[in-house]
N, C-alpha and C positions, 0 to 999 in steps of 0.2 A: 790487420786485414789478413786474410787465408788466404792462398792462391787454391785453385779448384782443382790443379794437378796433384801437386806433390803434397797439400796438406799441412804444408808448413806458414809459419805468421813470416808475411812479406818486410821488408825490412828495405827501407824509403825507396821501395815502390819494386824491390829487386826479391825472386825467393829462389828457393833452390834450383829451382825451372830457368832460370839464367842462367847456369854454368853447367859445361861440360863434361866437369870433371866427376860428378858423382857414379859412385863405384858402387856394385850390388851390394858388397858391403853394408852400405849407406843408407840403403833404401827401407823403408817404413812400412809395418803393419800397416796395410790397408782397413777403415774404418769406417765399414757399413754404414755406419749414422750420419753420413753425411752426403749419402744420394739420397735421393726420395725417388729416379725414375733413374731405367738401363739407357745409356749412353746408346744414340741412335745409326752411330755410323765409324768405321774408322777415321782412325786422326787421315786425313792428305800425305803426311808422308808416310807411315803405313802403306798405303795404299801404293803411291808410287815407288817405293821399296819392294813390295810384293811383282808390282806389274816388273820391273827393272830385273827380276830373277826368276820368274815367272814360276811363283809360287801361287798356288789359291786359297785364297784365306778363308775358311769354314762362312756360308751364308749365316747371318746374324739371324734369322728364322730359327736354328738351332742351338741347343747350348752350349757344342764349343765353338760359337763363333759369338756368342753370348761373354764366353769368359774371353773371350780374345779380344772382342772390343773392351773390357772392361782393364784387360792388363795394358794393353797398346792407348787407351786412352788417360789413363792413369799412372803413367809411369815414374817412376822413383819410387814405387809402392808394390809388397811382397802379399800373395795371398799363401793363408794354410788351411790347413781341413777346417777347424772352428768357422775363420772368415767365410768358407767357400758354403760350409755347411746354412750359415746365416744370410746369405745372396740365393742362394736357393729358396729356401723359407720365404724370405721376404718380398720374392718379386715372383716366386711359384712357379719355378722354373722345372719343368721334367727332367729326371735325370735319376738313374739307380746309383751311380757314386758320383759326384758332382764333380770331386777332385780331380777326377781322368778327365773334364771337360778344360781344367787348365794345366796339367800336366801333359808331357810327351811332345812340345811345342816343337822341339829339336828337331825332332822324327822327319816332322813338315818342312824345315831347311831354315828356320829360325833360330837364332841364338836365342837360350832360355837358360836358366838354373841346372836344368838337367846336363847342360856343355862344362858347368863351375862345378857340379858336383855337389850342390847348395842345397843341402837336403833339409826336409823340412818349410823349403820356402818356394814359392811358385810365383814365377815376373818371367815377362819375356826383355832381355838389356837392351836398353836403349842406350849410345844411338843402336837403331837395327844394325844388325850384322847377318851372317849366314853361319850357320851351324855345322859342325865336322862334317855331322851325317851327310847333310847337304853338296858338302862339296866333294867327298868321297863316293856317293853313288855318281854323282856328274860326273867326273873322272873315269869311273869303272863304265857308266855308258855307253861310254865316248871311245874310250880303248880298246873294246872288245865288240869282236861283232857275233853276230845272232849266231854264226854257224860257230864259233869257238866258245861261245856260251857253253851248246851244246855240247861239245866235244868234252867240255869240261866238267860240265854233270855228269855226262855217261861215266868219266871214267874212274869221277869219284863215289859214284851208284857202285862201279863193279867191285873198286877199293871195299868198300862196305860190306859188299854182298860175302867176296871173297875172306876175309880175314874175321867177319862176325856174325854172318846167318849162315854160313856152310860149312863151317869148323861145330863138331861135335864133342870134341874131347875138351871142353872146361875146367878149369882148375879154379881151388882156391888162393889167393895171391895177396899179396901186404896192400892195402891202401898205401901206409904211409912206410917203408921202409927205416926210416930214421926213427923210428917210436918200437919200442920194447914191448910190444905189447902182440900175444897170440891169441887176444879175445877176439869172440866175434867184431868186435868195434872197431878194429882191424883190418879184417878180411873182408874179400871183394869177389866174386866168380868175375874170371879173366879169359879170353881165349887164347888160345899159343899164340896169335902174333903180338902181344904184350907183354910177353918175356923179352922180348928185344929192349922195352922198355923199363927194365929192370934197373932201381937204386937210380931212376934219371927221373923219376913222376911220383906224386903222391896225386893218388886218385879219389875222386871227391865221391864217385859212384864207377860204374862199369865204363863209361863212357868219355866222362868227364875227367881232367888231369891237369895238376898242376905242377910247376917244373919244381925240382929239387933246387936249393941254391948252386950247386956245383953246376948240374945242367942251364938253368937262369943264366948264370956268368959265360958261361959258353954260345948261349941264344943270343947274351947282348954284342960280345967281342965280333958274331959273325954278323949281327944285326937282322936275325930271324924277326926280331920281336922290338919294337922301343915304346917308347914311354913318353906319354904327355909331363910337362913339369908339373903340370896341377896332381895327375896321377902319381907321381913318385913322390911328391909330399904327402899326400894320403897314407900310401906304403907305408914310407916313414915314422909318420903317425899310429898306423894301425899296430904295427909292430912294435915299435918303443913300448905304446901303452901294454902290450901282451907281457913284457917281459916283468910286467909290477902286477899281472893276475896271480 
């Protein structure tokens, strides 16, 4: 027998939908051929999960509350573009990219794939939880009020204005200072307050900047900047692999 959740053969009378412990890891291509019609409602605790952090979960009228009921009712099961592309098709759902209607769940204060870094795969984890995003905009709501909001834009408007629309004397500058290189694929136009930044940034464009390892180690010791554990295996990863290109 199949259970109608997770898709797996039940096993004396028990499937994976008993236990707790399944890990995104774990969880299963989702396998269009085995709805014939879209699931009519969120699961109950969905729902009471939403009302409990007073989140609003996309009306089922449209298609990402379409793909929300299908990941929240479905759960222990991963969609990707192919799956998403064939749920669109098949039930003639509108939509210009259908993927974005199950991606970016996070955004909304749901824990999803995009919090794991789980790329290529799209589920919202069950059980429910709330998402970074989620609890860092509540935080920043909640500590800052409307009038120091503002205070705080102005004076990062004037920061801006001052140091990069009203500086005329532009120079050309190293993107990456640690690289031997005086091609254009190098150079960047910089305004003089980024000399201050000198041999501490490799900069990705005019704007954009990432730290040197010597300045990194110095962000981390004062605690400018930390790091998720999921993020610093990533690092780890992405870097290791660079040093065998």
């Amino acid at each position: 027998m199949i259970c109608s959740v997770c898709k797996k053969s039940k096993t004396k009378n028990l499937c994976f939908c008993d236990y707790d412990n399944v890990v995104p890891a774990e969880y299963t291509l989702f396998d269009v051929n085995v709805i014939d019609e879209l699931p009519s409602d969120y699961p109950d605790e969905f729902k009471s999960f939403c009302k409990q952090n007073n989140i609003n979960p996309p009306k089922l009228t449209t298609a990402t509350g379409i793909a929300w009921c299908l990941m929240t009712n479905y759960r222990y099961n991963y969609f990707n573009r192919d799956v998403c592309e064939k749920i669109k098709s098949k039930f003639n759902i509108k939509s210009r990219d259908i993927i974005q209607q199950f991606n970016k769940v996070n955004q909304k204060g749901i824990k999803s794939n995009s919090d794991l870094n789980d790329k290529g795969k799209l589920y919202i984890v069950y059980p429910y939880s709330l998402s970074n995003k989620h609890k860092m905009r509540k935080n920043f709501n909640s500590n800052i009020s409307k009038e120091d909001k503002e205070k705080e834009v102005k004076k990062i408007k004037q920061t801006i204005y001052q140091d990069y629309i009203e500086p005329d004397n532009w120079q050309l500058g190293h993107k990456n200072p640690g690289l031997i290189d005086n091609t254009n694929h190098n150079m960047v136009l910089q305004p003089p307050i980024q000399s201050k930044y000198r041999d501490d940034y490799i900069f990705i464009d005019t704007l954009t900047k990432f730290p040197t390892p010597t300045k990194l180690e110095n962000m981390l010791k004062r605690g400018d900047v930390k790091f998720s554990s999921t993020q610093i295996q990533e690092y780890i990863k992405i870097f290791s692999n660079m040093l065998y290109l």
